[in-house]
VOPAGU-2260 file (C-alpha; in pm, 1 decimal, decimal comma):
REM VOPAGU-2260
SITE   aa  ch    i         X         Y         Z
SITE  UNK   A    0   11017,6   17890,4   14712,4
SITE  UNK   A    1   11345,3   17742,2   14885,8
SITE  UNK   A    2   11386,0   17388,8   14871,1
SITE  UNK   A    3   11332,3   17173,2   15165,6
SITE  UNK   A    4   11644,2   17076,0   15409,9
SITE  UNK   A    5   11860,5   16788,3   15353,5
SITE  UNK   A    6   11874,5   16578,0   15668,9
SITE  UNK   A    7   12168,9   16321,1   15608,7
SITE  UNK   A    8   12198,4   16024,2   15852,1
SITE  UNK   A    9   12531,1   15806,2   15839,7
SITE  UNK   A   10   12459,6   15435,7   15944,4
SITE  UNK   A   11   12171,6   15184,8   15856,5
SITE  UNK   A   12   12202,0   15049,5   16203,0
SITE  UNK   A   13   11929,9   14981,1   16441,8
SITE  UNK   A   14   11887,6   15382,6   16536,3
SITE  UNK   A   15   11933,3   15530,5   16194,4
SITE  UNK   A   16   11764,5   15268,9   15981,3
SITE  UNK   A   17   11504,2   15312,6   16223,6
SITE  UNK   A   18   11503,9   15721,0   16201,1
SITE  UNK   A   19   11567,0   15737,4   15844,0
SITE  UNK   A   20   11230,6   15555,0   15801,5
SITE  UNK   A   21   11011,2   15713,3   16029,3
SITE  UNK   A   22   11148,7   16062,3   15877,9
SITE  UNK   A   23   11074,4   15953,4   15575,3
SITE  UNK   A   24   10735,3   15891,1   15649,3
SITE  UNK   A   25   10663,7   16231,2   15793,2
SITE  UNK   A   26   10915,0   16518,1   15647,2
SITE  UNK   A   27   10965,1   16289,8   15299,2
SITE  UNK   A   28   10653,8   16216,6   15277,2
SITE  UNK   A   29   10491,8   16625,8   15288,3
SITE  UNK   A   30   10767,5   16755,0   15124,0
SITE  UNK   A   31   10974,3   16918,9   15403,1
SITE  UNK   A   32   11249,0   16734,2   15387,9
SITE  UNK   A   33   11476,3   16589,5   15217,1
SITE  UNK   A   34   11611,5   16270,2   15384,3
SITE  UNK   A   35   11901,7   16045,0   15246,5
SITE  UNK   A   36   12076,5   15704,7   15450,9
SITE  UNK   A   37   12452,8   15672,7   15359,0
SITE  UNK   A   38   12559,5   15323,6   15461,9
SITE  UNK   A   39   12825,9   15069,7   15350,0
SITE  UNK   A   40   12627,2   14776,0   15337,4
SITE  UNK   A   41   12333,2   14694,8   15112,7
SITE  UNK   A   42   12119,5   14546,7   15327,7
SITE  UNK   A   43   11999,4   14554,1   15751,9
SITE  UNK   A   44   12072,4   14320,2   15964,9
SITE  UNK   A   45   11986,4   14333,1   16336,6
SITE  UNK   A   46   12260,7   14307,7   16521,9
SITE  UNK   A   47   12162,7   14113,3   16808,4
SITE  UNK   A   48   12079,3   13857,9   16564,4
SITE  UNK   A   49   12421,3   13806,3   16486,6
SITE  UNK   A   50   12518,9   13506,3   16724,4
SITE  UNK   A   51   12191,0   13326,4   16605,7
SITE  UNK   A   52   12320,3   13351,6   16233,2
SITE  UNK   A   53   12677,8   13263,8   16369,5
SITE  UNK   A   54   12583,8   12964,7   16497,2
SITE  UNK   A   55   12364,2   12856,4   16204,4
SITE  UNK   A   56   12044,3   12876,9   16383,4
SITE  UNK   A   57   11897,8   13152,5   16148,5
SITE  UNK   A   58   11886,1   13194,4   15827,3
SITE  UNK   A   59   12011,0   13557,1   15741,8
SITE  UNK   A   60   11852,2   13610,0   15441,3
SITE  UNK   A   61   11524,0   13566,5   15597,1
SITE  UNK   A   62   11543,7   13857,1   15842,7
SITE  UNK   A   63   11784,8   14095,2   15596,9
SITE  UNK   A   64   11587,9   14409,6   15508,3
SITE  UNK   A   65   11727,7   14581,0   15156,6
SITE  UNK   A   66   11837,6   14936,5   15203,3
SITE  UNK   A   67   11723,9   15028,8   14869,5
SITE  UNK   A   68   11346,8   14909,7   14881,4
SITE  UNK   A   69   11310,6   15027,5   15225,5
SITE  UNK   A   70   11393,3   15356,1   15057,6
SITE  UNK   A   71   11171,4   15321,6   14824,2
SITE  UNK   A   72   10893,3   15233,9   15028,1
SITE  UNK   A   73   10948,3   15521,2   15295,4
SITE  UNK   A   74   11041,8   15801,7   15088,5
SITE  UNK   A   75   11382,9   15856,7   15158,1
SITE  UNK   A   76   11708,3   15823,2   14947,9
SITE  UNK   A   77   11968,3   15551,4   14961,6
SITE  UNK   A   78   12344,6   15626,1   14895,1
SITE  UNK   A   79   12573,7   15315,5   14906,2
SITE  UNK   A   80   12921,8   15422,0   15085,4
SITE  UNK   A   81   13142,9   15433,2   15352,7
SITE  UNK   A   82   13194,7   15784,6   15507,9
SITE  UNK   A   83   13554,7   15853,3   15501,8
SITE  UNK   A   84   13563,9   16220,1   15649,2
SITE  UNK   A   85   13337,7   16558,7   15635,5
SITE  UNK   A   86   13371,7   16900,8   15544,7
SITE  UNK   A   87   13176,0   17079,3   15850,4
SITE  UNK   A   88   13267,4   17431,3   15637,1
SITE  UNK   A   89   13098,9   17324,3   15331,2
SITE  UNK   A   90   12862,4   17115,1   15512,2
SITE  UNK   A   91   12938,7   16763,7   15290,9
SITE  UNK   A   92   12979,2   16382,6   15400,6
SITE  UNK   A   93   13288,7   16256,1   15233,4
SITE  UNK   A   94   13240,3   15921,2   15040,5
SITE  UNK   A   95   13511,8   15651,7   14968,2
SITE  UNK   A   96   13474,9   15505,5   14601,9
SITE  UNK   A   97   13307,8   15170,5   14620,0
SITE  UNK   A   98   13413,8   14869,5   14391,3
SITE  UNK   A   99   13289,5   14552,0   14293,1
SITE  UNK   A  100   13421,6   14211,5   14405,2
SITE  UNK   A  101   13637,6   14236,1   14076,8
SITE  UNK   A  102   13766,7   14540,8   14140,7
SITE  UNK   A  103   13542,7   14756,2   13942,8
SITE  UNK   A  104   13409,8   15070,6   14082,2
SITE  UNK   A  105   13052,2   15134,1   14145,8
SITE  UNK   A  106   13100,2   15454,0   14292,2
SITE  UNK   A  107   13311,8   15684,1   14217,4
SITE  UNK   A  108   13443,6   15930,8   14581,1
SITE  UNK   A  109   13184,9   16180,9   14634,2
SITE  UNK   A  110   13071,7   16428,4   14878,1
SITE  UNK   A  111   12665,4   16463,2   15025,8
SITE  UNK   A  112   12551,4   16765,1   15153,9
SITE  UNK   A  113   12364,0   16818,4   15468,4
SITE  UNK   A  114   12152,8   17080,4   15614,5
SITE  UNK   A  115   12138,2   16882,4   15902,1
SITE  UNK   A  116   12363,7   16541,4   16000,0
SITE  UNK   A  117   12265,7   16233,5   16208,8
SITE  UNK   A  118   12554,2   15972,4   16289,6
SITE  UNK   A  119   12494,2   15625,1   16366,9
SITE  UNK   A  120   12790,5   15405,2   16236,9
SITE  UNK   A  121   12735,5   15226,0   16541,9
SITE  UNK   A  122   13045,5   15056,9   16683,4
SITE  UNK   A  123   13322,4   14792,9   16623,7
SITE  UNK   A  124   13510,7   14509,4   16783,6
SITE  UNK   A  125   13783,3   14628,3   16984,3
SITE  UNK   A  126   14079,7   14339,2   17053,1
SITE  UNK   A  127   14286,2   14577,3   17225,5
SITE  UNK   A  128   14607,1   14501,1   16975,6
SITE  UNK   A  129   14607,4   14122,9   17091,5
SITE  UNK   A  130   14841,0   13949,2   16893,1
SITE  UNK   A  131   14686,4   13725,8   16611,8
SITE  UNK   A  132   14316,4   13819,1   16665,0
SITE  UNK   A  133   14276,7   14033,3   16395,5
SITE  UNK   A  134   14440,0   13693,7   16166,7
SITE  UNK   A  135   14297,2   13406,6   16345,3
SITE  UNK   A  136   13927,8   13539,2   16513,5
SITE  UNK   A  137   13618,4   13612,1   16354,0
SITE  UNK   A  138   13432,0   13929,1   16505,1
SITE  UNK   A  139   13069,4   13924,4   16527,1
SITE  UNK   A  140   13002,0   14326,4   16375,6
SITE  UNK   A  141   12825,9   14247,1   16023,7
SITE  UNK   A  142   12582,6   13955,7   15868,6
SITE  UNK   A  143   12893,9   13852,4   15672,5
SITE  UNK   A  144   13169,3   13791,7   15983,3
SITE  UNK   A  145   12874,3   13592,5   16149,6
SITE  UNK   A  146   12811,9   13403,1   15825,6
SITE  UNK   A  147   13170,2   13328,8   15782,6
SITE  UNK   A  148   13216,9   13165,8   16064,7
SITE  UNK   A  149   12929,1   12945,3   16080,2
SITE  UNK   A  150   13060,0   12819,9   15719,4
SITE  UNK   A  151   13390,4   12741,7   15907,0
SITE  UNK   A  152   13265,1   12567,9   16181,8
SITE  UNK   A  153   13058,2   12320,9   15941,7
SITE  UNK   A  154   13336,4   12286,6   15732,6
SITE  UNK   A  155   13533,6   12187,3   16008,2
SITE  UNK   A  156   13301,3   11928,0   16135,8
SITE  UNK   A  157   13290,7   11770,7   15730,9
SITE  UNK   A  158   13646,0   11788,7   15760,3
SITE  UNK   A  159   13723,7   11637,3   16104,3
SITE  UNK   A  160   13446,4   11339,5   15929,2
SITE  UNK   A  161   13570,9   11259,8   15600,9
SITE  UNK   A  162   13985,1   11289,9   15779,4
SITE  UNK   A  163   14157,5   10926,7   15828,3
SITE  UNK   A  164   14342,1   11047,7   16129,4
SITE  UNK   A  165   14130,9   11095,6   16456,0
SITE  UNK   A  166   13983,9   11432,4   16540,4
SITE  UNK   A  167   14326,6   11655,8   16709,6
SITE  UNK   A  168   14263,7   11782,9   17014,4
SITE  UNK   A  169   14144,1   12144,7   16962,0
SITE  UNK   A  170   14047,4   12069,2   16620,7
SITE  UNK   A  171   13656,4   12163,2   16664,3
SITE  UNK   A  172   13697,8   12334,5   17004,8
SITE  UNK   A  173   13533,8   12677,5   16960,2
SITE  UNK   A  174   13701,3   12911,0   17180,3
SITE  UNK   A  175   13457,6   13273,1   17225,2
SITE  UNK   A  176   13665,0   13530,9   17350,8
SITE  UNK   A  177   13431,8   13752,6   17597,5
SITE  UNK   A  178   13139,0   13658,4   17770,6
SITE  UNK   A  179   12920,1   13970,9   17761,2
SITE  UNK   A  180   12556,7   13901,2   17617,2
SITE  UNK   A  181   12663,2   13809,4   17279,8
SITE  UNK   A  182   12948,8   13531,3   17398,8
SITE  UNK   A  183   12729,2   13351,0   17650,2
SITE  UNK   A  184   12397,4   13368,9   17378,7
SITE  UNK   A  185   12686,2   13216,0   17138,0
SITE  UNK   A  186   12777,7   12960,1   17324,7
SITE  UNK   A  187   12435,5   12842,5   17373,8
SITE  UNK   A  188   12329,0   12817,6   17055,3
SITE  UNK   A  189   12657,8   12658,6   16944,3
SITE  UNK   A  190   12593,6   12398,3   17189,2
SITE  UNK   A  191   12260,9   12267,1   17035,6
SITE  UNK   A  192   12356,0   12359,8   16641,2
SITE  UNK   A  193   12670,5   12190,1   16646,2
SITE  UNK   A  194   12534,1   11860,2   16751,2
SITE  UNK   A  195   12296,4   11897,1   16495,0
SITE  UNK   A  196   12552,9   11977,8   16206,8
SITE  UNK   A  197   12685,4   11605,9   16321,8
SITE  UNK   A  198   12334,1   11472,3   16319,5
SITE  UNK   A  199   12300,9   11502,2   15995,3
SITE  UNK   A  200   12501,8   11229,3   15906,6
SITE  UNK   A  201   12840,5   11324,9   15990,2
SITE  UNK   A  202   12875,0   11005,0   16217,6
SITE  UNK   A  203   13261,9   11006,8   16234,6
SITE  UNK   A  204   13246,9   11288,6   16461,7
SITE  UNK   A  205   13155,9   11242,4   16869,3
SITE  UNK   A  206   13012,0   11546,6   16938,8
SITE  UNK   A  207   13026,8   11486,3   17349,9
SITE  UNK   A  208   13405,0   11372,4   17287,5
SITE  UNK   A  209   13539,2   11591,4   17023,8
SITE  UNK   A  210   13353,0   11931,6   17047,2
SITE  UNK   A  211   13398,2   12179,1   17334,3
SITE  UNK   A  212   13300,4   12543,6   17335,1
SITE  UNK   A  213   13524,7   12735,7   17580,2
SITE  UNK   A  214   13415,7   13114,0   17718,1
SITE  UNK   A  215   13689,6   13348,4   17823,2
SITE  UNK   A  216   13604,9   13658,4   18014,9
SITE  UNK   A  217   13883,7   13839,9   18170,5
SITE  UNK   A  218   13654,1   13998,8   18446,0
SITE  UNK   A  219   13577,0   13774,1   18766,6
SITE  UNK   A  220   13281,2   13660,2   18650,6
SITE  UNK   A  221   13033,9   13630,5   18331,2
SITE  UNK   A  222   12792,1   13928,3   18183,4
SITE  UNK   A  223   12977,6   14172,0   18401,6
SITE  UNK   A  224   12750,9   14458,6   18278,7
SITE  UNK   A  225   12456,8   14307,0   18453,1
SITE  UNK   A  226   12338,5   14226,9   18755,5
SITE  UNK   A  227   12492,2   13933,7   18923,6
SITE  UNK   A  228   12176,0   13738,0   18959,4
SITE  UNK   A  229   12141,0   13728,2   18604,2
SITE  UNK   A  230   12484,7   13645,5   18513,3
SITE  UNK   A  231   12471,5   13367,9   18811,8
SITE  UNK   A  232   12138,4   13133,8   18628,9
SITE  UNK   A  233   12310,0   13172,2   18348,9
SITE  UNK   A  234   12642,7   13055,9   18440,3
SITE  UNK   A  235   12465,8   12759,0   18607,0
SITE  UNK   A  236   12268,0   12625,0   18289,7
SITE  UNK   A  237   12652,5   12725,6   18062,8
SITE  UNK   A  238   12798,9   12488,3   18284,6
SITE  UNK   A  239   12480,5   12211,5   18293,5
SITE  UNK   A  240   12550,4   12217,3   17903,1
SITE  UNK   A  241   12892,3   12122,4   17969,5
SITE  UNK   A  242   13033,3   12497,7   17826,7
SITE  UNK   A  243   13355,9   12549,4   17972,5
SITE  UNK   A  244   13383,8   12904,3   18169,9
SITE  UNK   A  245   13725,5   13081,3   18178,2
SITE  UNK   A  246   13614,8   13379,5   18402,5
SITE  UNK   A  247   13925,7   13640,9   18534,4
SITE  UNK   A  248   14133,7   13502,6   18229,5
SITE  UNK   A  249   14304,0   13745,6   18033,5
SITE  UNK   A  250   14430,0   13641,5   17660,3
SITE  UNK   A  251   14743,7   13803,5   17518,3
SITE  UNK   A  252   14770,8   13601,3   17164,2
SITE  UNK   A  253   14523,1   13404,4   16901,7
SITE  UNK   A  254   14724,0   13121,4   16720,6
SITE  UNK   A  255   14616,5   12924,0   16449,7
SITE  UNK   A  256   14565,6   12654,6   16677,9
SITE  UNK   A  257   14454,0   12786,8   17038,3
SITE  UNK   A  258   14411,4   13077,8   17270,3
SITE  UNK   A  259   14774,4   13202,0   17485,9
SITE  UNK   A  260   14615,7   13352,6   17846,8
SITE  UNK   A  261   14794,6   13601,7   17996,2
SITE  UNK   A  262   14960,3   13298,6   18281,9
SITE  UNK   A  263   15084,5   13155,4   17935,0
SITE  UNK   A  264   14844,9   12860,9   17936,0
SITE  UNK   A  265   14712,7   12720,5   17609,9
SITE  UNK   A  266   14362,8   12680,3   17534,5
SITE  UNK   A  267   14391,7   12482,2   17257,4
SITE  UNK   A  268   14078,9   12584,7   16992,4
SITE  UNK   A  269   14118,9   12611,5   16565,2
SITE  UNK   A  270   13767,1   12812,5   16586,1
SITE  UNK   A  271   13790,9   13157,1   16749,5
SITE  UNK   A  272   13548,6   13416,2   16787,4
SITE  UNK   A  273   13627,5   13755,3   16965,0
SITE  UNK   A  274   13326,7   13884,8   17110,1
SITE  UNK   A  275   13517,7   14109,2   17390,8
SITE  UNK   A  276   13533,6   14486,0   17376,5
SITE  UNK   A  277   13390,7   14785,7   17142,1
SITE  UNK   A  278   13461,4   15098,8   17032,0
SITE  UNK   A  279   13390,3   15365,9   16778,5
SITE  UNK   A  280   13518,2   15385,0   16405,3
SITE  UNK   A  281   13847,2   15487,6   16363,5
SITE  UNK   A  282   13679,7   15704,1   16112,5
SITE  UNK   A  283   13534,6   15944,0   16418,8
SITE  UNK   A  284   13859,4   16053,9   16562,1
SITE  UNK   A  285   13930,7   16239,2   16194,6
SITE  UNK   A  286   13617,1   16435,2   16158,7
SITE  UNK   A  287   13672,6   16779,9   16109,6
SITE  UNK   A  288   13777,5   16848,7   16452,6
SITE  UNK   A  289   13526,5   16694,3   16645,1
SITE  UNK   A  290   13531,9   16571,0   16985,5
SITE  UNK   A  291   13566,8   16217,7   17030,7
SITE  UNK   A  292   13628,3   16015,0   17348,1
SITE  UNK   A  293   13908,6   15745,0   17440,1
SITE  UNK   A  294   13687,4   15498,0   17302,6
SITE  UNK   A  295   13681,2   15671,5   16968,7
SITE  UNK   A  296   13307,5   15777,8   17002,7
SITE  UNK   A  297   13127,8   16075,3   16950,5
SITE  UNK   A  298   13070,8   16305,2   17269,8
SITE  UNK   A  299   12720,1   16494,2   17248,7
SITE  UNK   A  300   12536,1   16704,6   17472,2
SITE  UNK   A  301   12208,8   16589,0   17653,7
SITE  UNK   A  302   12058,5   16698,6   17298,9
SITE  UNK   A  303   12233,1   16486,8   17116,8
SITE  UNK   A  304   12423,1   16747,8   16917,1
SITE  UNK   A  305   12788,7   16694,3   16901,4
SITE  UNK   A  306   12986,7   16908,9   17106,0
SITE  UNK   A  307   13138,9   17124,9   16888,4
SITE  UNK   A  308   12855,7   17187,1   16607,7
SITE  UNK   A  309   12500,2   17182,7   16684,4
SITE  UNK   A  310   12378,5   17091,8   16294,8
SITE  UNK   A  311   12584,9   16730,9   16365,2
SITE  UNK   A  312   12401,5   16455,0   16612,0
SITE  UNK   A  313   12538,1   16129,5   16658,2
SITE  UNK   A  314   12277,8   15816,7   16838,8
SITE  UNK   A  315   12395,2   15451,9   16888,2
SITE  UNK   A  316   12716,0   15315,5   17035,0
SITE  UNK   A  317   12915,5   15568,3   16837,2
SITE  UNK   A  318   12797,6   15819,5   17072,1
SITE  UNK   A  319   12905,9   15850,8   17400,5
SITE  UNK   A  320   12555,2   16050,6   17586,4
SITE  UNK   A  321   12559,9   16163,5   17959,1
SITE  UNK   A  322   12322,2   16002,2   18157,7
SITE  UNK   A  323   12200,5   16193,4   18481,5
SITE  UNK   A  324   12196,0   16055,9   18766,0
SITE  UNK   A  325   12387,8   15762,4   18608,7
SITE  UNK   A  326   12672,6   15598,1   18664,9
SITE  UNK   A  327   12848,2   15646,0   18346,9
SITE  UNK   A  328   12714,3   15721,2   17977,3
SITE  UNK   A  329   12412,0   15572,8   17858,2
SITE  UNK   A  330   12537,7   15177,5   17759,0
SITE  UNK   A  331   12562,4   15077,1   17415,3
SITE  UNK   A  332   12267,8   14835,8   17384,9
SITE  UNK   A  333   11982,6   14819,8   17135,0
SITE  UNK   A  334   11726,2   14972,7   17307,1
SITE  UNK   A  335   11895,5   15275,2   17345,2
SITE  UNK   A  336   11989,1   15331,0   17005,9
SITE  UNK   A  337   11522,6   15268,8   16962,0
SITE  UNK   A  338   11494,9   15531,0   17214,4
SITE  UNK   A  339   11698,7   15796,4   17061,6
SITE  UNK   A  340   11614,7   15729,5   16732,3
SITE  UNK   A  341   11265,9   15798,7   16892,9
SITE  UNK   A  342   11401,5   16078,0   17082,0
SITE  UNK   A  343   11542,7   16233,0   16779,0
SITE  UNK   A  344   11264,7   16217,9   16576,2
SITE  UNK   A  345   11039,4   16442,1   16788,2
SITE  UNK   A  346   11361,7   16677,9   16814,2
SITE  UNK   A  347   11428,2   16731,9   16477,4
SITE  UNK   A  348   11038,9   16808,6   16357,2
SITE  UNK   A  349   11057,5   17084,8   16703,7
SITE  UNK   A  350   11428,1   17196,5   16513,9
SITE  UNK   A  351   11205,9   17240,0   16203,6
SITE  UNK   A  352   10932,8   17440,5   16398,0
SITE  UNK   A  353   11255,2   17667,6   16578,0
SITE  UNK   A  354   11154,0   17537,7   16899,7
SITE  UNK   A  355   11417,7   17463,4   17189,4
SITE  UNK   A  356   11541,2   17124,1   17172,1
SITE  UNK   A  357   11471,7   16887,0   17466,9
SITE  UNK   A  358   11710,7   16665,7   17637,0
SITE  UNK   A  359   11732,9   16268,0   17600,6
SITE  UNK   A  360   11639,1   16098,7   17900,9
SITE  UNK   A  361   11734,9   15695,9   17878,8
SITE  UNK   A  362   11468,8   15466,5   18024,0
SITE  UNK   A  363   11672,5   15111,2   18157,1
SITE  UNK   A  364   11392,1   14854,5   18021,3
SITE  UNK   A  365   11619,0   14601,5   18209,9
SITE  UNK   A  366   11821,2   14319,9   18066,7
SITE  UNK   A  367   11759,8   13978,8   17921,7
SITE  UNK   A  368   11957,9   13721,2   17786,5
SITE  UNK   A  369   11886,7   13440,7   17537,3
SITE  UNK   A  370   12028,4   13105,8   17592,8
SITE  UNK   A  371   11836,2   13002,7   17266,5
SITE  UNK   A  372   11635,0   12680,5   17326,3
SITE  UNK   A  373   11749,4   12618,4   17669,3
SITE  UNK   A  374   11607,3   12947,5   17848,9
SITE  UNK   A  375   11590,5   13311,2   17844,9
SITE  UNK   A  376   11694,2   13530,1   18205,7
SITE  UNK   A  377   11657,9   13860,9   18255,1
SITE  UNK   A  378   11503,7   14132,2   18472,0
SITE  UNK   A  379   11288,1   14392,2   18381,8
SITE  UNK   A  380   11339,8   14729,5   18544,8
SITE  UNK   A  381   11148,1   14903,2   18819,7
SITE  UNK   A  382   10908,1   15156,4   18669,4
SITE  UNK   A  383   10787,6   14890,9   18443,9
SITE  UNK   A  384   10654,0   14645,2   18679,5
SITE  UNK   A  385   10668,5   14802,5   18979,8
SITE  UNK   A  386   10978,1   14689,3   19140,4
SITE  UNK   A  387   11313,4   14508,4   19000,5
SITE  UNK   A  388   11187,7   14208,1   18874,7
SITE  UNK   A  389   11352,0   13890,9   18768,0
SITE  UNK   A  390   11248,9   13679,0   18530,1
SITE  UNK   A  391   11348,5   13343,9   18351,8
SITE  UNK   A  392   11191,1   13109,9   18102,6
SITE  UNK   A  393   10883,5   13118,1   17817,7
SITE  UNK   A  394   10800,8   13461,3   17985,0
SITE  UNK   A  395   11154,2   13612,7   17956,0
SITE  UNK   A  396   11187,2   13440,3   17609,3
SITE  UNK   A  397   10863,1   13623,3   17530,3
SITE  UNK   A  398   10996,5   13956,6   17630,9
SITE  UNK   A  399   11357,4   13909,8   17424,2
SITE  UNK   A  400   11170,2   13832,0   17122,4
SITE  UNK   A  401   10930,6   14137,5   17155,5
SITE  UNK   A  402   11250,8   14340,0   17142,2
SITE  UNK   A  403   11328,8   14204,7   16780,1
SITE  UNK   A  404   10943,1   14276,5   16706,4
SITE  UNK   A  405   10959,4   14656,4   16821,5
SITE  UNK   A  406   11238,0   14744,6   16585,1
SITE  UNK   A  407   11067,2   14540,2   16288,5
SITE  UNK   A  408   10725,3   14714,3   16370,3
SITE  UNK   A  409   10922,0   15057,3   16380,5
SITE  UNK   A  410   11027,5   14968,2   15997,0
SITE  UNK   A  411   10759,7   14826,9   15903,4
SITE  UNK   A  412   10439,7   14878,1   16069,4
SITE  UNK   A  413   10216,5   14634,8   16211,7
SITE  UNK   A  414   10094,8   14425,2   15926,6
SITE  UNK   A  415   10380,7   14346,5   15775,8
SITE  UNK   A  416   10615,2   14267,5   16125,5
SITE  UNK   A  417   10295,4   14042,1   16122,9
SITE  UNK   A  418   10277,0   13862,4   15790,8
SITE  UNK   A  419   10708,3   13840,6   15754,8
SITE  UNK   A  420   10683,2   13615,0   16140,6
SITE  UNK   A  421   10383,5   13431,1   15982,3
SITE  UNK   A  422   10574,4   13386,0   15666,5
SITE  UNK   A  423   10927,8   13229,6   15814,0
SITE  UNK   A  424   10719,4   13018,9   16069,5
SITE  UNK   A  425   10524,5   12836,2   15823,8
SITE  UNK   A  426   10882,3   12817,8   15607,3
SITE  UNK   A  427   11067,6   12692,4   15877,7
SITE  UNK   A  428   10917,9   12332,8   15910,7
SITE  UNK   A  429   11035,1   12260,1   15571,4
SITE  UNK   A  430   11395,4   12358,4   15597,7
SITE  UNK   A  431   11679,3   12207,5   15818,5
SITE  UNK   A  432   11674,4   12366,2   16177,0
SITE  UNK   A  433   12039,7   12470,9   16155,6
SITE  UNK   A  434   12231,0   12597,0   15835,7
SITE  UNK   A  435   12414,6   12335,1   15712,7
SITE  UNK   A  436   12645,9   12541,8   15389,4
């Protein structure tokens, strides 16, 4: 009797956490496959989560999911690493040695073989060589940048307290550089958690005087991937919480104590986060011959099978996946990274059975935006609700949140997406409503 395939997927992201699990709980669980994760974290964050947990508004450890027991609990194997190449002849995932914080290894360099490959490293920031970003601003890609800088802006505001001198003038400006969905959500949120950093005693500090949150975009306007009407009630409540909007501003430098636009004017911030611009690991362009686009991702067929081997898929923003009829490839948003994961799923079991493999077809849910406490706009999409529909408020709030529930009930299954909300909502009355360390 032959033993049953290995299918490998590369990234614990929002699509492969997502397919891992639900392969796990069909081919693990009978026996027909073997199914293994490879990430380089140890535990899941959602990443639309991460301006929430930058702005100290959520707790990370309550909504981190641990690779290892989700393993456990879905029959599939965990392998802690960071994919550093592949052998497509030998048909192995090439793993970089992991070490410890003091410098002790954990894992030595290995290689995992695959009968079949999924990957889903997802995608990075890209700041375009601008001098002093990669020194001076804090990316939003992992649970640990976003943590980070929340621990720097409420040092800075116990700092600009307990100083003798006034506050300087840029001292706890935050400037976010990019004002796509996750640099207008940030600035949102920063607006209400930062005042309530000073609340809590911190009464040196004048948080109308001395903080200012500053959004640079370099297109003409705000959220320039969505439709205008959208990125217009937004910009209206940014500027009704006194956020400053830099629209059609380019930056060419991050110093230690500002932003340099392109005209050479100084925005002067000591908090910088760079929330403009994405691409794919550096780590795709040197796989084993592979194609990869300009943007460094992964170019697959309507199938999802990479180009140039069928036995390798890639899902997620590291993929770049025609889109008929579109204009451009499918976007690199969350729900597409569900859907194919979805997609993918039904694919491989038909792969199993030797049946022909049907093409992805991307359904545009629509878009929404959360300004935190303040509102939620959006619209939802045509063949959802009948026409193009735009919505703002509870309802739209409502519909962003069911977004986070969907991928929690695709880990987890009704009960316990059920019992985990129930569980941090009768928590959160007794805690702080922003993180204050």
């Amino acid at each position: 009797m032959s033993a049953p395939p290995d299918i490998v997927v590369v990234g614990g992201g929002a699509g492969g956490l997502e397919l891992a699990t639900q392969l796990g709980d069909t081919l693990g669980r009978r026996g027909e496959a073997r199914v293994t994760l490879i990430d380089k974290g140890r535990t899941h964050l959602w990443k639309p989560l991460l301006h929430a947990v930058a702005a100290g508004s959520m707790d990370p450890s309550e909504h981190e999911l641990n690779y290892l027991a989700q393993a456990h609990w879905h029959r599939f194997q965990y392998r802690y690493g960071e994919m550093i190449g592949l052998d497509r002849a030998k048909r192995a995932v090439l793993l970089a040695a992991t070490f410890d914080e003091e410098g002790r290894q954990i894992t030595p360099p290995r290689a995992i073989h695959y009968d079949t490959l999924v990957i889903a490293i997802g995608s990075v920031t890209n700041d375009f060589g601008t001098p002093g970003a990669a020194r001076y601003a804090v990316p939003l890609e992992t649970a640990e940048q976003a943590v980070r800088f929340n621990r720097r802006l409420v040092n800075a505001c116990i700092r600009a307290n307990a100083q003798d001198e006034p506050v300087r003038p840029g001292q706890l400006h935050v400037a976010i550089i990019g004002a796509g969905a996750t640099g207008t959500e940030l600035a949102a949120e920063l607006h209400r958690t930062s005042r309530q950093v000073i609340a809590f005693g911190l009464d040196r500090v004048d948080p109308d005087k001395d903080i200012r949150i500053i959004l640079i975009e370099a297109a003409e306007r705000i959220l320039p991937a969505l439709p205008p009407r959208i990125a217009d009630a937004t910009l209206a409540l940014l500027k009704e919480l006194g956020v400053v909007v830099r629209a059609g501003a380019k930056v060419s430098e991050v110093r230690s104590d500002g932003v340099v636009l392109g005209t050479g004017e100084v925005i002067p911030s000591e908090l910088v986060v760079w929330c403009a611009g994405v691409k794919g690991p550096d780590v795709l362009r040197q796989l084993d011959g592979l194609e990869a686009n300009r943007a460094n991702q992964l170019v697959v067929t309507p199938t999802l099978q990479t180009t140039l081997d069928p036995d390798i898929f890639a899902i997620g923003d590291c993929a770049s996946c025609p889109r008929p009829g579109g204009a451009g490839p499918v976007p690199p948003r969350a729900q597409a990274a569900h859907q194919q994961a979805s997609h993918l799923l039904r694919q491989l079991r038909r792969r199993r059975e030797g049946r022909p493999l049907e093409p992805f077809i991307y359904r545009d849910f629509g878009s929404l935006v959360s300004l935190g406490e303040y509102s939620t706009v959006g619209s939802l999409m045509g063949f959802l609700v009948g026409k193009n529909m735009f919505i703002e408020g509870y309802f739209a709030r409502l519909m962003y949140r069911s977004l986070y529930k969907m991928h929690e009930y695709a880990l987890h299954g009704g009960g316990k997406t059920f019992l985990g909300a129930l569980a941090r909502g009768l928590s959160r009355g007794a805690e702080p409503e922003v993180k204050l360390h």
